[in-house]
C-alpha positions in Angstrom: 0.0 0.0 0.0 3.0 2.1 0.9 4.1 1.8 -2.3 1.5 2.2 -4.6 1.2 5.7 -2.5 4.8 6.5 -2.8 4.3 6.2 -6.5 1.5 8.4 -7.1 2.8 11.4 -4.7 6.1 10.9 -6.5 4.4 12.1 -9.7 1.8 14.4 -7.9 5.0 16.3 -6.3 7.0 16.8 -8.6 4.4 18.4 -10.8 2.8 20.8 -7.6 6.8 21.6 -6.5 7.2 23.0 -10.7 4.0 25.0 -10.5 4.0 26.6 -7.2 7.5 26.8 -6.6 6.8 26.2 -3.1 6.6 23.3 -0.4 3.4 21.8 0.5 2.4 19.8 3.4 0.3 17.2 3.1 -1.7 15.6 5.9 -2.3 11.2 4.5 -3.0 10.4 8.0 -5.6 7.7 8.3 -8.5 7.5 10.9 -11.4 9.1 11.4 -11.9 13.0 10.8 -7.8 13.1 12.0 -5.8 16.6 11.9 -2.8 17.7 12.0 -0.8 21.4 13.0 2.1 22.5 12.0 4.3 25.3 12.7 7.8 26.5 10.5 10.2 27.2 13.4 13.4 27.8 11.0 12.8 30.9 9.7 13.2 34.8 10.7 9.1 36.0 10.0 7.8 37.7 12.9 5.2 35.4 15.3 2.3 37.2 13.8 3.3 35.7 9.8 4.8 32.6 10.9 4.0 29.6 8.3 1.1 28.4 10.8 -1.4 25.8 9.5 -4.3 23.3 10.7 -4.6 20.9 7.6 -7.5 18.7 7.4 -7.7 14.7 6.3 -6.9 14.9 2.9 -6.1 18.1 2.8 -2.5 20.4 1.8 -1.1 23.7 2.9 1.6 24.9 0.7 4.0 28.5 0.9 6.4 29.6 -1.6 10.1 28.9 -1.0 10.9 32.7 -2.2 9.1 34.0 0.7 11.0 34.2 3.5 8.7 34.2 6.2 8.1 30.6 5.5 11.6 29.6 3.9 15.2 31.7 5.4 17.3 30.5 2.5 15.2 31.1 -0.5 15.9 28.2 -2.7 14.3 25.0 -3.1 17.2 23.1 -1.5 17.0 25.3 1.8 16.5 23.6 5.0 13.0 23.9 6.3 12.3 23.0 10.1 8.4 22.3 10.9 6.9 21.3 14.7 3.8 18.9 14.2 0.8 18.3 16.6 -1.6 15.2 15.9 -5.1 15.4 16.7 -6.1 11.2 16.2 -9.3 9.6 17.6 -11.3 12.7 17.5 -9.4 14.7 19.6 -9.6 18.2 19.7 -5.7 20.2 19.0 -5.9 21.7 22.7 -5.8 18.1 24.1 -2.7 17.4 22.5 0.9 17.3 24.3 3.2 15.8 21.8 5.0 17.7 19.9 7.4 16.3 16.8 9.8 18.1 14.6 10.5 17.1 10.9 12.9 18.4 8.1 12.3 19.0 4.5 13.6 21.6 2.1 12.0 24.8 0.6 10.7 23.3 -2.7 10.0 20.1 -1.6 6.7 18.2 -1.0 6.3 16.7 2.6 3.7 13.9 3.3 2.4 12.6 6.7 1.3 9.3 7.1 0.2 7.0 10.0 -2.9 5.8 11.8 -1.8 6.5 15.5 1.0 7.7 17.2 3.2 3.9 17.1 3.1 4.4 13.1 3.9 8.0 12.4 6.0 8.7 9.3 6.5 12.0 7.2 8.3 11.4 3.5 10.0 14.7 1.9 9.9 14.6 -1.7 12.9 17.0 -2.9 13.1 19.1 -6.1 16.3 16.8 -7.1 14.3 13.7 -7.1 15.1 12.3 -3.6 13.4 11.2 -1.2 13.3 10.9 2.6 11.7 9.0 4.6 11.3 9.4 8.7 9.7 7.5 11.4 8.3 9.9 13.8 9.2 8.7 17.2 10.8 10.9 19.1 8.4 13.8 20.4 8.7 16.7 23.2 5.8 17.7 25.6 4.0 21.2 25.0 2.4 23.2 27.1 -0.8 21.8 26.8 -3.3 21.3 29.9 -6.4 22.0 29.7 -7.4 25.9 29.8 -3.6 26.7 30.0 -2.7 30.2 30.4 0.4 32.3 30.8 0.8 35.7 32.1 3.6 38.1 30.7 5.1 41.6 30.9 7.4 43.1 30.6 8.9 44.7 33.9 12.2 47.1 32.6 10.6 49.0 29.8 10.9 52.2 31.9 7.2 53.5 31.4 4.6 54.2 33.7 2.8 50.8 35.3 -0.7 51.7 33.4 1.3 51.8 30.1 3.4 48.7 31.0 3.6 45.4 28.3 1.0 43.1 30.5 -0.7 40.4 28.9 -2.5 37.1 29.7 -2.5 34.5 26.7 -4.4 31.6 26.2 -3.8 28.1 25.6 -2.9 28.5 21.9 -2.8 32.1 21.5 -0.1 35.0 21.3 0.3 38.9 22.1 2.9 41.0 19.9 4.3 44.7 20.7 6.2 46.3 17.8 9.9 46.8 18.8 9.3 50.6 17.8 6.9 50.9 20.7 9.1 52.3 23.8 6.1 51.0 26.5 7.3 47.5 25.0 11.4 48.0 24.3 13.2 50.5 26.1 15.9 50.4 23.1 13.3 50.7 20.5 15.9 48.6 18.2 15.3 44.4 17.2 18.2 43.6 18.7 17.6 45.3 22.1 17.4 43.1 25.0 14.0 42.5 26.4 13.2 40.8 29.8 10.1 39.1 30.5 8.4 37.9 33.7 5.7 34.8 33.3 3.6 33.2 35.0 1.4 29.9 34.2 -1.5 28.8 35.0 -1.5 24.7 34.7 -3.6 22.3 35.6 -7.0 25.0 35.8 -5.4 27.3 38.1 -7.2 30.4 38.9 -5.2 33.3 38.2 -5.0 34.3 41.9 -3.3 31.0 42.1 -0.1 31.9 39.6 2.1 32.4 42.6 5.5 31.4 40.3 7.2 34.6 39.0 9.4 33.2 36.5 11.9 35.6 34.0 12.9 34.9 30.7 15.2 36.7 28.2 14.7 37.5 24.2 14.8 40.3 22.0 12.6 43.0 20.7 11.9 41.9 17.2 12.6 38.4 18.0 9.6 35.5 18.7 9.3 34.1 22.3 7.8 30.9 22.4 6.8 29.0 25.8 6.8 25.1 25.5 5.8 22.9 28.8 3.5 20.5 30.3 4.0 21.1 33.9 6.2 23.1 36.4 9.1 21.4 36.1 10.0 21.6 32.1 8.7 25.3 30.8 11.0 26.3 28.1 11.3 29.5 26.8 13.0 29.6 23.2 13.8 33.1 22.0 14.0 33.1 18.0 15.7 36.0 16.9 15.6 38.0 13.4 19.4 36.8 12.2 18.1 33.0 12.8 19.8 32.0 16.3 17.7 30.5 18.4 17.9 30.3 22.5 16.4 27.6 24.5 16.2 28.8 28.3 15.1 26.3 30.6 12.5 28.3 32.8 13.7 26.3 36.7 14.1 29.4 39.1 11.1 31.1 40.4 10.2 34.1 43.2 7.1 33.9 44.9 4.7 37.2 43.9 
C-alpha cells in the first residue's frame, strides 16, 4: 500500500513543486476525521506571519520557497524545520501534548502518514528527485493542559505601570508589541534586549493562584515561544531575526 502511495505522490510532487514553486504539506493520515498542526520554526518572519497551519484529512497547505517568512534560505534546496501536533481519535488540538519536529527543504513536497501515534511517518519529496523517509518517534511535551494560560510583561521598559507590556494568553494564543513601541522596548531597536516575567496557569489554576514569577530573556523583534507540560519543564525559546535560536530552561522562580 505504501508503495503504490509512494508512486502516485512521486508524480503528484514533482508536478505541484514545478507550478507553485513552493513546499506543501500534506496531511495522509488515516483515521477518522484526524488533523494535524504544523508550525515553521526555521525561519526569521515575525510570530504574527509565521508559516502556521491546521490541515484537514486529505487536505495540503503549501507556501512559496521565495518567501521568507516561510523559507530563510530562499531556494528549493534550503533547509526547512516544521513542529507537528496530531489530533487522532477525535481529539480536539488543545488536548494534544506531543509535539514532533520534521525536516524538509523549501521546494519540496512533505507527506504525513500513519494511523496513530506507534506508526507515524513523514516522507520529503525534494526538487532533485530524492526522497526521505522518517519515522516519527521521538516527540517533546508542549504546554498543553487544559485551559492553559500564561501571564507576561514586561517589567524594565521604563514606562509608567498603566502603560506597562501586560498580557494574559491563552492556551494557543499570542500577544505581539512592535519593537518601535518604547512602553514595550526600552531600546526601540530588534536587537535590544527585552526581559520578560511569566507566569502559568496549569492544571485549571485560577489566576489568583499563579504564585511562580518566572523571567525569561529575548529580543525585541525576535519571537518568544513558551513550551511545557507542567512546572518542572517550561521552556522559553527566543528566536531571533538573524536565525539563532535560544532555548532557556524556565527552573528558578520568586514567589509574587
Amino acid at each position: 500500500m505504501y508503495s503504490r502511495l509512494l508512486l502516485n505522490l512521486t508524480a503528484l510532487l514533482a508536478v505541484c513543486c514545478q507550478i507553485t514553486q513552493a513546499f506543501c504539506v500534506y496531511n495522509k493520515l488515516e483515521g477518522d476525521r484526524v488533523r494535524l498542526s504544523v508550525i515553521g520554526s526555521f525561519t526569521v518572519a515575525p510570530p504574527d506571519r509565521i508559516f502556521h497551519k491546521e490541515i484537514d484529512q486529505g487536505g495540503n497547505e503549501c507556501c512559496p520557497y521565495t518567501n521568507a517568512d516561510c523559507v530563510t534560505g530562499g531556494q528549493r534546496d534550503s533547509l526547512v524545520k516544521f513542529h507537528f501536533k496530531f489530533a487522532f481519535d477525535l481529539l480536539q488540538m488543545w488536548e494534544v501534548n506531543r509535539r514532533y519536529t520534521v525536516y524538509c527543504e523549501g521546494g519540496a513536497g512533505l507527506v504525513i502518514t500513519g494511523s496513530n501515534f506507534n506508526n507515524l511517518e513523514s516522507t520529503c519529496f525534494k526538487a532533485n528527485g530524492e526522497v526521505t523517509r522518517t519515522k516519527l518517534e521521538t516527540w517533546t511535551p508542549v504546554l498543553e493542559s487544559r485551559r492553559v494560560r500564561l501571564s507576561v510583561s514586561n517589567p524594565y521598559s521604563g514606562v509608567h505601570l498603566e502603560h506597562l507590556f501586560s498580557k494574559e494568553v491563552s492556551q494557543g494564543g499570542k500577544e505581539c508589541c512592535p519593537y518601535t513601541d518604547e512602553d514595550c522596548i526600552a531600546g526601540i531597536r530588534r536587537n535590544t534586549p527585552v526581559t520578560l516575567h511569566f507566569k502559568f496557569a496549569i492544571d485549571k489554576l485560577a489566576r489568583w493562584e499563579m504564585t511562580r514569577r518566572y523571567t525569561g530573556h529575548c529580543e525585541g523583534g525576535a519571537g518568544i515561544v513558551i513550551t511545557g507540560s507542567r512546572f518542572e519543564d517550561i521552556v522559553c525559546t527566543c528566536y531571533k531575526i538573524n536565525g539563532e535560536s535560544i532555548r532557556e530552561n524556565l527552573v528558578d522562580w520568586t514567589p509574587t
